[in-house]
N, C-alpha and C positions, 0 to 999 in steps of 0.2 A: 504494500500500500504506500501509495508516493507519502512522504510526510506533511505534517500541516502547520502552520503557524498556531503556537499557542502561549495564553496569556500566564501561563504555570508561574514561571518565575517572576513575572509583576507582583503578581498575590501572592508570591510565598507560601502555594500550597503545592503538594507531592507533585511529580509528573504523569504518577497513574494514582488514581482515586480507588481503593478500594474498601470491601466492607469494613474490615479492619480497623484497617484508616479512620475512620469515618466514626466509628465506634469509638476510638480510644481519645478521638476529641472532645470526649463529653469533659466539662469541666477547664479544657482549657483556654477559654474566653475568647476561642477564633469562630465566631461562628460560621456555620453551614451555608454556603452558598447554592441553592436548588430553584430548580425553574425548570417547567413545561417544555416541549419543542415534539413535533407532529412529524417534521421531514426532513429534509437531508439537510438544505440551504439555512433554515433555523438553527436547528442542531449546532450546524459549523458553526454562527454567530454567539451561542449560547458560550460554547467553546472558547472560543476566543475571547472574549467578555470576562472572562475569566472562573463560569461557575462551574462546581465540582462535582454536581447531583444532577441528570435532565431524569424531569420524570414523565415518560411518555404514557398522560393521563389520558382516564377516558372522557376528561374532560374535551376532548377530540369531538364524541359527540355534540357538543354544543356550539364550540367556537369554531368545526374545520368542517362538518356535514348538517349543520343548521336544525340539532335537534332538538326538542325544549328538556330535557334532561339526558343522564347520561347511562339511562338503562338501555336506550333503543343500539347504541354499538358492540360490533360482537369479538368476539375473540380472531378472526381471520384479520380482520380490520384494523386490529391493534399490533398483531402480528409481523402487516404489514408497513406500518406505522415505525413500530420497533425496528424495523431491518434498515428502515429509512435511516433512522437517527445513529442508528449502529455503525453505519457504512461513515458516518460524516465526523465521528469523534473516537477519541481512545483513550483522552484523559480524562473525563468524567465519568463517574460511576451511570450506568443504563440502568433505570428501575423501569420497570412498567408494572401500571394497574391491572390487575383481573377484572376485567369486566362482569356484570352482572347477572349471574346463573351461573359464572362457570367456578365457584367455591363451594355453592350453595348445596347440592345434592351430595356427595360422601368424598370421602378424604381421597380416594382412589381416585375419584376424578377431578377434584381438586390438584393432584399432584401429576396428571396427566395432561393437565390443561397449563399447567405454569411449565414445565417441560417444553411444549410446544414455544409458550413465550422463549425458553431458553436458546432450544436447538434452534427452531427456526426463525424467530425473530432477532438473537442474540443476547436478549435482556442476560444481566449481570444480577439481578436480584427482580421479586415481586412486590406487590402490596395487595394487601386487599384489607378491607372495611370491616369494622367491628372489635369490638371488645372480648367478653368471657365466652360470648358464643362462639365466636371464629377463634379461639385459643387453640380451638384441637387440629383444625386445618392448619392454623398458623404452624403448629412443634412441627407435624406431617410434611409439612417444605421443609423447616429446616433439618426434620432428620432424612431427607429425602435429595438432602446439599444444595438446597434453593436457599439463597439467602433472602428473608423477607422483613418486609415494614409492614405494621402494624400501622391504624388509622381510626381517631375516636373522637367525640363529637359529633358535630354535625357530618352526617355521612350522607352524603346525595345520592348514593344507590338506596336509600333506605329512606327516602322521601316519603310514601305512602304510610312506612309505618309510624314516622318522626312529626308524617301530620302538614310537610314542607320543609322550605331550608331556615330554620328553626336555631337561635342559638342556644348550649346546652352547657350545663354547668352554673346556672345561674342561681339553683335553691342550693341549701345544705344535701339533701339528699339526693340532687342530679349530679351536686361537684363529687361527691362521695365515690358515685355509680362510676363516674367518669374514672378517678383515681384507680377506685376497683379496675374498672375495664385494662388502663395502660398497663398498670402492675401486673394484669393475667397476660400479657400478649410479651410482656420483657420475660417473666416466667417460661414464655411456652419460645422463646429462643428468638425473638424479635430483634433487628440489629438496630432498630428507629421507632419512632412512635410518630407520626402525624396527628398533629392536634389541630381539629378545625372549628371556627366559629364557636370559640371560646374562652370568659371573661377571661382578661389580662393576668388578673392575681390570680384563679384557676389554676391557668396553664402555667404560672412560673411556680407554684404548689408543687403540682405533679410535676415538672420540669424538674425540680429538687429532689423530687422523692423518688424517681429512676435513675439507672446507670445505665442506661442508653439514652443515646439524644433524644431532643423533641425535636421535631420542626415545624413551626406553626404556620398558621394561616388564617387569618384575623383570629390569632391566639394573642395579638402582641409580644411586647417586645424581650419578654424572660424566656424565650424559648433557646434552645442552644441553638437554633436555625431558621431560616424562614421560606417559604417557596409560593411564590407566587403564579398563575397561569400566562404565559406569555402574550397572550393577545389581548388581556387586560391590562400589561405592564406599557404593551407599544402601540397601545390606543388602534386594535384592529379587529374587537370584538364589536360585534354587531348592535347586542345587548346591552343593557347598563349594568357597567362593572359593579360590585359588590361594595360595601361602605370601606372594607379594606384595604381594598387595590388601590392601588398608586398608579395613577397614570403619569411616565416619563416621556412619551411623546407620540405627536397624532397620526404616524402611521399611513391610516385609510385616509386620513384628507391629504396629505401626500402623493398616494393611488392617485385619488380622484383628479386631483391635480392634474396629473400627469396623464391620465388618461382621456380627458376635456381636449387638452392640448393636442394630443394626437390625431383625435378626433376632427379638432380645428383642421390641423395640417391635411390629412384626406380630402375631406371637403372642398377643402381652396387651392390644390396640386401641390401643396408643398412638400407633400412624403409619398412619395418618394424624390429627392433630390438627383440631381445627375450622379452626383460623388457614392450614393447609394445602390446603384445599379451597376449590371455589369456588360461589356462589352461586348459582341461576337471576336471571335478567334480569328476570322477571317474576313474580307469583305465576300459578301451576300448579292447575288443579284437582287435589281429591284422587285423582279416579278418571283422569286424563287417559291412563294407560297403559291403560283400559278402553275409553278413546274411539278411541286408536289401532290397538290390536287389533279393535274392531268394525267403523272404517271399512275395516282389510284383507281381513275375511272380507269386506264388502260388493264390494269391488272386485275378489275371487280369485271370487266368485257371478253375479258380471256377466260377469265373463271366460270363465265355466265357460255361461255363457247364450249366449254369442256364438258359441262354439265349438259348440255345439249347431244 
């Protein structure tokens, strides 16, 4: 693989990211750098940017095939997703999400479906959604050498039963559940915990009370990490971003920008320019499109002679 420009020694982090890695950070005040990326071209930018986590969510569903949640994407699609971003980086650790149903029926198929992420997508580790419930799927990957992250809070696969994107942790006895949950998933071999859409003090709670990172997402700011979806960070999401998302800059009116413009130019002959086109190899007679057309009646006359 040709090699690639990367931002590794700006940021001071390893040259390959791996679980490991990533795990023994906990505590030491360099947080996690993680962010979303769908395809090869992103991926490379994430890369270089200098982040050490892409996580290829099924957040896909939403921001890259125009879904209103992220149940309707499947595992072929994520797959393909992953092989994308795989191809385009080496120093960032590849997590990809398990999409929804494919943890849900028994551990056997649970651990045959993140395989497929593995072998044919390339993912370097999984995630999937849930607390004490998904603890026994979760150990099943990791004794099964899939390295996985765990995800609690608000979990968007699990809208129907959460009632919506709902945030969680807010009474005594939800921040509790929550705690409960993260503590069952580092138990069951978790190398990360995803904390979503949940209160500030919450998350840096349970943040303290695991030896595995966090990485939150409108978790606030005690988390050992943070990760945001890319196309809310670079203003290309369709939807209105989430009260957390930061927008760095607008992206899709840049598109549109550009794409008016082109538009423009068709219109009024300016695109294509002379400099833009290319030449014939030889000179051409003027009539030669005449010469071409007559030898085909000749040759559809002979053909119609033969036939005869």
């Amino acid at each position: 693989m040709r090699a690639r420009p990367s931002a590794a020694g700006e940021f001071g982090v390893p040259s390959k990211v791996t679980v490991p890695g990533l795990r023994a950070r906990k505590g030491s005040g360099m947080p996690i750098l993680a962010l979303t990326a769908y395809d090869y071209p992103t991926a490379r930018l994430v890369d270089e940017a200098g982040f050490e986590l892409i996580l290829v969510g099924d957040s896909m569903a939403n921001v890259v095939l125009g879904h209103a949640s992220t149940l309707k994407i499947s595992l072929d699609q994520l797959i393909s997703a992953t092989r994308a971003v795989k191809r385009a980086v080496d120093r960032p650790l590849v997590v990809s999400d398990m999409p929804f149903g494919t943890y849900h029926v028994s551990t056997s198929e649970t651990i045959r479906n993140a395989l497929r992420l593995v072998r044919e997508g390339g993912a370097q580790a999984v995630k999937i959604e849930g607390g004490r419930g998904r603890a026994r799927q979760l150990r099943a990957l990791v004794d099964a050498d899939i390295p996985a992250m765990g995800h609690v809070g608000l979990l968007p696969q699990s809208i129907h039963t959460q009632g919506g994107y709902r945030i969680q942790g807010r009474t005594l006895e939800s921040a509790q559940a929550l705690l409960d949950d993260a503590l069952s998933l580092e138990d069951a071999g978790a190398f990360a915990v995803v904390l979503e859409g949940v209160p500030e003090e919450v998350a840096a709670r349970v943040t303290a009370r695991l030896s595995v990172p966090t990485i939150g997402i409108g978790a606030g700011a005690g988390c050992d990490g943070q990760i945001l979806v890319l196309h809310d960070v670079i203003g290309l999401a369709t939807a209105p971003p989430p009260k957390f998302a930061r927008r760095y800059a607008d992206v899709g009116q840049v598109i549109r920008e550009a794409l008016k413009a082109f538009a423009t130019d068709i219109r009024s002959g300016a695109f294509p320019a002379p400099a833009e086109t290319y030449a014939a190899g030889e000179a051409l007679p003027d009539d030669w499109d005449r010469q071409v057309l007559a030898d085909r009646l000749g040759r559809d006359e002979a053909a119609r002679g033969r036939d005869r």
